[in-house]
C-alpha positions in Angstrom: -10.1 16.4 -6.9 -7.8 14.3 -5.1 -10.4 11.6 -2.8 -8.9 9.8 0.5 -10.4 6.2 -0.3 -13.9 6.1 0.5 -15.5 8.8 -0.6 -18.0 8.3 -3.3 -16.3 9.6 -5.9 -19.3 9.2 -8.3 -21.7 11.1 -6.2 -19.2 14.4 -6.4 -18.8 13.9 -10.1 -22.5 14.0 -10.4 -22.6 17.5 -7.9 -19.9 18.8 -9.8 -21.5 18.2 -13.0 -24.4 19.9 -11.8 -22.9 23.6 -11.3 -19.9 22.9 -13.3 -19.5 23.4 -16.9 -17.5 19.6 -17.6 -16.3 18.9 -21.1 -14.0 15.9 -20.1 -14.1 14.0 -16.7 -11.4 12.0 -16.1 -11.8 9.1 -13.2 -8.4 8.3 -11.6 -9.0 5.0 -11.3 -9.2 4.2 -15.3 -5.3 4.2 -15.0 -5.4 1.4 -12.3 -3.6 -1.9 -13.4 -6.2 -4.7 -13.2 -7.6 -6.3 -10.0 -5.5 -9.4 -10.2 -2.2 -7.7 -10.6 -2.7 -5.6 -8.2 -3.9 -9.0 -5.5 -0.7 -10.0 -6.8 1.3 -6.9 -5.7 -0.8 -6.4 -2.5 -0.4 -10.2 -1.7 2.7 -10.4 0.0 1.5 -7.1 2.2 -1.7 -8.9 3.1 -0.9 -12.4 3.7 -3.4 -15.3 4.2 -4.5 -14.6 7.6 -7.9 -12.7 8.6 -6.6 -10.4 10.5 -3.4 -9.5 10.2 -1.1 -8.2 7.5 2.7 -6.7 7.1 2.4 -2.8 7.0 3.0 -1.9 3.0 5.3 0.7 1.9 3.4 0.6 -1.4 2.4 4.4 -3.0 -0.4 5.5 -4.7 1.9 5.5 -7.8 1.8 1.5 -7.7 -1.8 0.7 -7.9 -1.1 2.8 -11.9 -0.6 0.8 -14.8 2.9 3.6 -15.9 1.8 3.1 -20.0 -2.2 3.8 -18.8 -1.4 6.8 -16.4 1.0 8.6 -19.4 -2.4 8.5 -21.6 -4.5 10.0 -18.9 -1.9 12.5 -18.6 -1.9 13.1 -22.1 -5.9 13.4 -21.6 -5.7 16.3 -19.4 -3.2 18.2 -20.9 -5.5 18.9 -24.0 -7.3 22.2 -23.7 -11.1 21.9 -23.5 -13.3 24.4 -23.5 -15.0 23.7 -20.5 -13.2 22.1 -17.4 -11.6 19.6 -17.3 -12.5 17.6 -13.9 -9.8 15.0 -12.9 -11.4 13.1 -9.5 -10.7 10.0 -7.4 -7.4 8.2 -5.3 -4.7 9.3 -7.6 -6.1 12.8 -9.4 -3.3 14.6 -8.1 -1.1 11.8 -10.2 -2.9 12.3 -13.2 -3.0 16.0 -13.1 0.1 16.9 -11.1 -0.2 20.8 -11.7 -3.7 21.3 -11.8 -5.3 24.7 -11.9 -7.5 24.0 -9.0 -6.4 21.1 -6.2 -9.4 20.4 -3.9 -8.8 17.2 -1.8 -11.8 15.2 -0.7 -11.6 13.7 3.0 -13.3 12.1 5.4 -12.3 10.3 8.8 -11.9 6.3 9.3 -14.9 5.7 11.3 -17.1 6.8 8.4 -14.6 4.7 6.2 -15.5 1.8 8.4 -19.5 2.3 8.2 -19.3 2.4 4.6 -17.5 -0.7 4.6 -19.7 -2.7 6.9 -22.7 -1.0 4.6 -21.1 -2.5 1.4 -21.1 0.8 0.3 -17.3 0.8 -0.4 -14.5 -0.9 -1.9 -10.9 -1.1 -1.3 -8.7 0.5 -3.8 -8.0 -1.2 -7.6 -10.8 -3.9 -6.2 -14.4 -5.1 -6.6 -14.9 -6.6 -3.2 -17.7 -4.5 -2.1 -19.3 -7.8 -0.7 -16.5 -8.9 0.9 -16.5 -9.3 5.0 -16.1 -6.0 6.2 -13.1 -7.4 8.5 -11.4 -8.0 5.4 -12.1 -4.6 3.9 -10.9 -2.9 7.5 -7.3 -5.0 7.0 -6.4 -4.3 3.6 -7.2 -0.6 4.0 -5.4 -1.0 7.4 -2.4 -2.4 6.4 -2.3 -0.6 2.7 -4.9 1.5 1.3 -4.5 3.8 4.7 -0.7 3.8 4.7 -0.6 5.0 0.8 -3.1 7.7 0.6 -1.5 9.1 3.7 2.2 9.1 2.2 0.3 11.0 -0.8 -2.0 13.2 1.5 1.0 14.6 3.5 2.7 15.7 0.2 -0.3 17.8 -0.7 -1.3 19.5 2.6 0.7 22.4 1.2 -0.5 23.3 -1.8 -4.6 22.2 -1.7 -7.0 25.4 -2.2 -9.7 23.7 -0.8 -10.7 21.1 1.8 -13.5 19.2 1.3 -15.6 17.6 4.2 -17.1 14.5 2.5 -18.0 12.8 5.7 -21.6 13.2 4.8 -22.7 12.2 1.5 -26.2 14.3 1.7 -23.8 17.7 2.6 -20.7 17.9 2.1 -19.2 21.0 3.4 -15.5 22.6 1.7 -13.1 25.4 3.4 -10.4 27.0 1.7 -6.9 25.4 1.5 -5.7 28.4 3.9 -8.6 28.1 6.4 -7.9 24.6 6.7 -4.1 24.9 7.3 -4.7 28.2 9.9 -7.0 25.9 11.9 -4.6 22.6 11.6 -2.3 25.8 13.0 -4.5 26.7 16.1 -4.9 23.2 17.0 -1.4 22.4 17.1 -1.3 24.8 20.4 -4.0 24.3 22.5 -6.0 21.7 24.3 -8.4 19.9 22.1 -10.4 17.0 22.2 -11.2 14.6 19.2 -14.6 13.0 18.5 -15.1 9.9 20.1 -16.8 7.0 18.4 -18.5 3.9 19.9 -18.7 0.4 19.1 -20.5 -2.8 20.3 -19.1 -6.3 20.9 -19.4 -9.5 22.0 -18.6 -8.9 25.9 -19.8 -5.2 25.7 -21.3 -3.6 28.5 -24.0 -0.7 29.4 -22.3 2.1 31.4 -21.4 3.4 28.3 -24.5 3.6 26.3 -26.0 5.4 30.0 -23.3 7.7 30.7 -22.5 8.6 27.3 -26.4 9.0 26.1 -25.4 7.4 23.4 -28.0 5.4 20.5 -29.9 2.4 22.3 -30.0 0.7 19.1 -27.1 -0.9 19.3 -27.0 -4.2 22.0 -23.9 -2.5 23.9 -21.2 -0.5 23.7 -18.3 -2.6 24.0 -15.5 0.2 23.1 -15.4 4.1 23.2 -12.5 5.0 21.5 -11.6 8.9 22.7 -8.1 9.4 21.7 -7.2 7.5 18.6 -5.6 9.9 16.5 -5.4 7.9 13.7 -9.2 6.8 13.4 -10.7 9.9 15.2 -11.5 13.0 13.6 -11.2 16.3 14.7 -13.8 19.8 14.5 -12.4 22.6 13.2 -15.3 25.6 13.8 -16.2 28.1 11.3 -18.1 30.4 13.4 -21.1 28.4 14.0 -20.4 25.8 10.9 -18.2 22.7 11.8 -15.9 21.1 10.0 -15.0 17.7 10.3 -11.8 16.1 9.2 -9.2 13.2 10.1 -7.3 13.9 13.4 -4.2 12.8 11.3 -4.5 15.5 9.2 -2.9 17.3 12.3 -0.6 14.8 12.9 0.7 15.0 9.6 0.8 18.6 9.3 2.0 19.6 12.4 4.0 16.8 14.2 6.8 18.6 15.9 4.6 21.0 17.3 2.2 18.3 18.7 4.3 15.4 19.3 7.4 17.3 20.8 10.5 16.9 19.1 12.3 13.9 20.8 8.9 12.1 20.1 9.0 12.8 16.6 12.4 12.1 16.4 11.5 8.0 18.0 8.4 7.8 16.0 7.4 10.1 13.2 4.5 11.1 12.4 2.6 9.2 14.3 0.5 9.3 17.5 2.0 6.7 19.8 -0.2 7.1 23.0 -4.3 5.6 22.9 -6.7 6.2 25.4 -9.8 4.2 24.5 -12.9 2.8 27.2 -13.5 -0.8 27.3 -17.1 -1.7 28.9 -18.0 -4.7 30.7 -20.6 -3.5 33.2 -23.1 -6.0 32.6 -21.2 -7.7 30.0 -19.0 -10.6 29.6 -14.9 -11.0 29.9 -12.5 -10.1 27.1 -10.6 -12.6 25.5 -7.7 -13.9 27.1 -5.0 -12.3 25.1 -1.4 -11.5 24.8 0.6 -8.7 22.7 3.7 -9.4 21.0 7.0 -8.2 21.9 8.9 -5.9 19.8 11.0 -7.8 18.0 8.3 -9.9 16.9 6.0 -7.3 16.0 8.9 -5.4 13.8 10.0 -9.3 12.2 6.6 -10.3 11.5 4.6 -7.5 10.7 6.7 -4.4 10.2 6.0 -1.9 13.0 8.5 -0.3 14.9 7.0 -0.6 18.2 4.1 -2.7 20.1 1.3 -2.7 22.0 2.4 -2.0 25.9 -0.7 -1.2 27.6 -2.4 -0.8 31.1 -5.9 -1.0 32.7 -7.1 1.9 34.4 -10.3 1.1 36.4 -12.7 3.8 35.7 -15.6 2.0 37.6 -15.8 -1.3 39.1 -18.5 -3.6 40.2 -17.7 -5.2 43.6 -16.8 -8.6 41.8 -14.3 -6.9 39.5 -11.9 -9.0 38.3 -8.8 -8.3 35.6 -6.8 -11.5 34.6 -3.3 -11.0 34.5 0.1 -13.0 34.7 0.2 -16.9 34.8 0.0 -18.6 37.9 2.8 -19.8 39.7 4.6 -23.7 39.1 2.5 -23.9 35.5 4.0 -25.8 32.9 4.1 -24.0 29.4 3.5 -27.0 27.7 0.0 -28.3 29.9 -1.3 -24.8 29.0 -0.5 -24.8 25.7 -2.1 -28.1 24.9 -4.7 -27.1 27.2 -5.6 -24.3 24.8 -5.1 -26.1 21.8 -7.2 -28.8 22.9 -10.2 -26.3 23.2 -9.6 -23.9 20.0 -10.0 -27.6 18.6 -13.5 -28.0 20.2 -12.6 -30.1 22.8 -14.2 -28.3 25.5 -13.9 -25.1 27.8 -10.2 -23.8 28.6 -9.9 -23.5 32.0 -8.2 -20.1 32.6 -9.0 -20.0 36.7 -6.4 -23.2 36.6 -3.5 -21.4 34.5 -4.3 -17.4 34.8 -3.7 -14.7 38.1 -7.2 -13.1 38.9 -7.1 -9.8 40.4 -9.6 -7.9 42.3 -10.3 -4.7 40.9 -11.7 -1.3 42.4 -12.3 1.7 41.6 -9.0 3.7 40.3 -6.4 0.9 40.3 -4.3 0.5 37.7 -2.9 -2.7 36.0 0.1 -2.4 33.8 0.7 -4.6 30.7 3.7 -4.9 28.9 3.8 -6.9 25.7 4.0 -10.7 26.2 1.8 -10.9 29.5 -1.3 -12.5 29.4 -4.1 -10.4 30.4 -7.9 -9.9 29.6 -10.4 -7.4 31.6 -13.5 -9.4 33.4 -17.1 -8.7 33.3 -18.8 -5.7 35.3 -16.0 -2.7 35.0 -15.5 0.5 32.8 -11.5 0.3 31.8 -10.1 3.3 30.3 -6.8 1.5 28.4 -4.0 3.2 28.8 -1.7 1.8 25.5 0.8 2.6 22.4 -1.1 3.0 19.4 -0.7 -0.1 17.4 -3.7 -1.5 18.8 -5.0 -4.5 15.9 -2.4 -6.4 17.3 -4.1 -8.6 20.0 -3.3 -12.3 20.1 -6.5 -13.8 21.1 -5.8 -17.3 23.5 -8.8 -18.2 24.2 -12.5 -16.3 23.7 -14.7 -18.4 26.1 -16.5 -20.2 23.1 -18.5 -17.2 22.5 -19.4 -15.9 18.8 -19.2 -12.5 17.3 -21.8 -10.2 17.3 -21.9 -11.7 13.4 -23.0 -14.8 14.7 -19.1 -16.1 13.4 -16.4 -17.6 16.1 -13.8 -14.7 16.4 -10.4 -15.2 15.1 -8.0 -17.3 17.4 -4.2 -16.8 17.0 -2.9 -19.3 19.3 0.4 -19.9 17.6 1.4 -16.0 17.6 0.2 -15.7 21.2 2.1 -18.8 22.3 5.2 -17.6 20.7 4.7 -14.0 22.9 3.6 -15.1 26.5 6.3 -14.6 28.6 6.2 -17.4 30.9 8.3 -16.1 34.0 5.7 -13.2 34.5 4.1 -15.3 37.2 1.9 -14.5 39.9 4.7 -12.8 42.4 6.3 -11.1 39.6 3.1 -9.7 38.4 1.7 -8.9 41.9 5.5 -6.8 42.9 5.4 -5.3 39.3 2.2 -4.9 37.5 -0.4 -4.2 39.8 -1.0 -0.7 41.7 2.9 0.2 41.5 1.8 4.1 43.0 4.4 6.0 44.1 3.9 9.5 45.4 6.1 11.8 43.6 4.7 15.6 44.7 2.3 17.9 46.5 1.5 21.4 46.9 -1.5 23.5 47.7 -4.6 21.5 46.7 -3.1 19.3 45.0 -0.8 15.5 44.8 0.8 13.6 42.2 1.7 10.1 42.2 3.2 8.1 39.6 1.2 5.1 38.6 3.4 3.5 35.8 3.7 2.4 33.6 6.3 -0.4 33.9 10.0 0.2 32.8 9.6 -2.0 30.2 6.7 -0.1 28.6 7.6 3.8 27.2 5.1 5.3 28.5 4.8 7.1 32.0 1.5 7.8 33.5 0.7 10.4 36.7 -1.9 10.8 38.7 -3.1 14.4 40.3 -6.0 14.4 42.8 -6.9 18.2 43.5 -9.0 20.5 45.0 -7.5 23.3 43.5 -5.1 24.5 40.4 -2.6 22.1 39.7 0.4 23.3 37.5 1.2 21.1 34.9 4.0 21.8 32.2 4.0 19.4 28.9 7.9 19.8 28.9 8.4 19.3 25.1 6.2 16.2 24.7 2.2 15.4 24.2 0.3 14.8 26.9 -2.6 12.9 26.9 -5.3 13.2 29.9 -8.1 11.8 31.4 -10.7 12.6 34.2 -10.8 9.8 36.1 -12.6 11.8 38.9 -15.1 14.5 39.5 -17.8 16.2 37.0 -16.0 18.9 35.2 -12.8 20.6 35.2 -10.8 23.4 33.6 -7.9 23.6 31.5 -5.7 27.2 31.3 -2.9 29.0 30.1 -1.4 30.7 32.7 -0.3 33.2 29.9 -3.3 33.3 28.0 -2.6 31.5 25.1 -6.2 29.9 24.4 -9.2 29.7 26.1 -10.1 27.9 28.9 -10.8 24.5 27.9 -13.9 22.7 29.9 -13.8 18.7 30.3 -16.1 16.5 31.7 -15.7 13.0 33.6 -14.4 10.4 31.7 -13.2 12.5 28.8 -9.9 13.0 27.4 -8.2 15.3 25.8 -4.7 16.2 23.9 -2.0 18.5 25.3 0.2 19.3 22.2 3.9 19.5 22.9 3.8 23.4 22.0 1.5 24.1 24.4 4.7 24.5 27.5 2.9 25.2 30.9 -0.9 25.0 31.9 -3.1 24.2 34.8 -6.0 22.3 35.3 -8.8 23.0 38.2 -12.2 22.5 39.1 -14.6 24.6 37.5 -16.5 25.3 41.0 -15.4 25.0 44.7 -14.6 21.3 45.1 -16.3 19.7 47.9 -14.3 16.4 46.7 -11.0 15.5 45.0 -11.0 15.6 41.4 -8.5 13.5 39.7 -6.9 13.2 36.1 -4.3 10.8 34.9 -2.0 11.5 32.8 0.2 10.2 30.0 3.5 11.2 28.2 6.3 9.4 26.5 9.4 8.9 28.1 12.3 11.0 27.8 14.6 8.4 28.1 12.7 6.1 25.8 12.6 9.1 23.3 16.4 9.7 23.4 17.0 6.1 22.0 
């Protein structure tokens, strides 16, 4: 039983146990080389800093001591009479042509609950008590990247699939059931499941609109199209499965990405929709992204955070803070900033930093480098790339975190990003409501609303009253509706079923999908709209 880190390997032993006739159990992790060598491998990789790291190419195969994995080998190639049960990160190492290959997962989120539960630790460690921000990086930056690089080498060949996202039942498919559904979903519309989280600033629309758990203080972020951290349902009839939305990615990335987009990014899910609440909240932190180059020198992704604000709802004082103001001096602001990380006293960001009214369905764009943050009192749906842990926080209005500790600070990485000529003309002719309109036909419009050349993703907007053809020309595409109650998604040759989506939801497009429409379910009285995202040919073809 090969075990995505996280489960609770101990509790399956135990089950297994239970129905199983065991005469040797074999834990994976007995071949592990000790904790300290492996801090010593990993530390490079993880750095000092609390937040970020440099993305690992380390395997699975590291974290073994070679001389300790050859003896568990050796261990599991005797003949019992009973089974032999090989189980944890790494099984499929020890016992690499086992009779029976089951593979254990369970999504990120429930990863991350476990961690802040100190339920967990990260792989080769003890640090079950350590801050669950440190747990969430090192599994970020290696523990995540490993068992993945292992997990798409097995996808193939597992008989079963089990669901371990709940301890009290965990629920197991067949190897083929679980590859025939990975199969559907690679050509049809499909939502993943959304999870929420408070924060410092958060807001309340969420928690109302959403019907989501009051016993959290907000909801600061709904993250609805993650692909990496969601999870997906596959149905069994009227059983549900639940599994990591990579899983999909991994399995089936040409059919869902689109070719040209696999060819610029791999297997990976480079566009994020997530919702950022403020209504009755507090501002973001003023922040910047990094450019590419620095992100790829300093870190080791390819790509960076580009991103836009979308205004899903909006308060009448509404504000987004974006671009520096005109004649400022890079050095006043920087000391300026400096001066109160270093407790010495409020940063005045109405002095250096644009503010922007914002209503109702505008749309900022943010390429990497420009300073931005979201105010207080507006439901943003962020419209991004993926690699979304990398925000330079400048300044975070002296606040705590919802752990009663200040937030991390990294004014020397955001200095060295803000581009300093994206001033308030530049940003106002550029970055703010660039719509163009770009089609019509019966019922419906189209209008382009970026994102800005510098950024690789495009974004369109279609109001409608009726059906509006769409046609995912070899790439993902990645929608939202920003407008209306419900609405309709069809093949116009039948190849799935209608897909229903409400307001405020998104959902996926796979490349393979070709054409398909989207309309209102009943007689519109009032435009409906969607926005919609897809890379960019052009960037793609690089």
């Amino acid at each position: 039983m090969e075990c995505y880190p996280g489960v609770f390997t101990e509790e399956l032993i135990s089950a297994l146990q239970s129905g199983l006739p065991c005469s040797l159990v074999i834990r994976a992790e007995e071949g592990f080389r000790p904790p300290a060598e492996i801090a010593r491998m990993l530390g490079p990789h993880l750095t000092d800093d609390p937040v970020f790291g440099r993305m690992s190419p380390i395997e699975i195969e590291d974290f073994f001591d070679p001389g300790e994995l050859e003896r568990l080998r050796q261990r599991a190639a005797v003949r019992q009479d009973g089974a032999i049960l090989v189980v944890g990160t790494g099984a499929s190492l020890v016992a690499p042509r086992p009779d029976l290959l089951i593979y254990a997962d369970l999504a990120r989120w429930t990863i991350q609950q476990r961690q802040r539960r100190n339920e967990i630790c990260n792989l080769g460690t003890t640090n079950r008590c350590e801050a669950p921000g440190l747990k969430y990086k090192r599994a970020f930056f290696v523990d995540w990247r490993a068992a993945d690089r292992l997990k798409a080498r097995l996808l193939d060949r597992i008989a079963y699939l089990l669901d371990s996202n709940s301890a009290e039942l965990p629920k197991m498919i067949t190897g083929e059931s679980f590859r025939q559904g990975l199969a559907l979903a690679a050509r049809r519309p499909f939502r993943v499941v959304p999870f929420f989280d408070p924060g410092p600033w958060g807001g309340h629309w969420m928690m109302e609109h959403f019907a989501l758990p009051a016993g959290q203080p907000n909801y600061a972020w709904g993250f609805d199209c993650v692909p990496e951290e969601n999870s997906l349902l596959l149905g069994f009839g009227s059983r549900r499965v639940e599994i990591p939305a990579l899983d999909l990615v991994l399995r089936h990335p040409r059919e869902l990405l689109g070719d040209f987009v696999y060819r610029a990014f791999g297997a990976e899910f480079p566009i994020r929709f997530d919702l950022l609440d403020t209504m009755g909240g507090g501002n973001l932190s003023l922040q910047v992204h990094p450019l590419t180059a620095y992100i790829r020198d300093r870190f080791g992704m390819r790509y960076t955070q580009d991103e836009s604000y979308y205004m899903l709802q909006a308060a009448d004082d509404a504000v987004v803070a974006l671009g520096i103001k005109e004649g400022i001096d890079p050095r006043t602001m920087a000391a300026e900033l400096r001066r109160a990380q270093n407790g010495g006293g409020a940063f005045s960001a109405e002095r250096f930093v644009n503010s922007w009214p914002a209503r109702k369905h505008d749309h900022f764009l943010i390429p990497s480098g420009t300073v931005h943050c979201s105010g207080a009192d507006g439901v943003v749906l962020e419209i991004s790339a993926t690699p979304y842990i990398f925000t330079f926080k400048l300044w975070d209005w002296d606040r705590l975190g919802l752990d009663g500790r200040p937030r991390p600070v990294h004014l020397d990485h955001g200095l060295a990003n803000i581009q300093w000529d994206r001033t308030t003309r530049w940003v106002r002719e550029n970055l703010v409501n660039r719509i163009c309109p770009m089609g019509a036909g019966d019922g419906w419009r189209e209008e382009r609303t970026g994102l800005h050349p510098l950024e690789f993703i495009e974004t369109r907007r279609h109001w409608f009253t009726a059906t509006v053809p769409h046609d995912t020309h070899g790439t993902v595409n990645v929608l939202n509706l920003v407008e209306g109650d419900e609405c309709v998604v069809e093949s116009p040759a039948g190849h799935f079923d209608p897909f229903v989506v409400h307001y405020a939801e998104t959902f996926i497009v796979p490349a393979a999908v070709g054409p398909y429409t989207v309309r209102p379910t009943r007689p519109a009285r009032a435009e409906l709209a969607t926005i919609k995202a897809y890379v960019r040919n052009s960037y793609a073809a690089l």
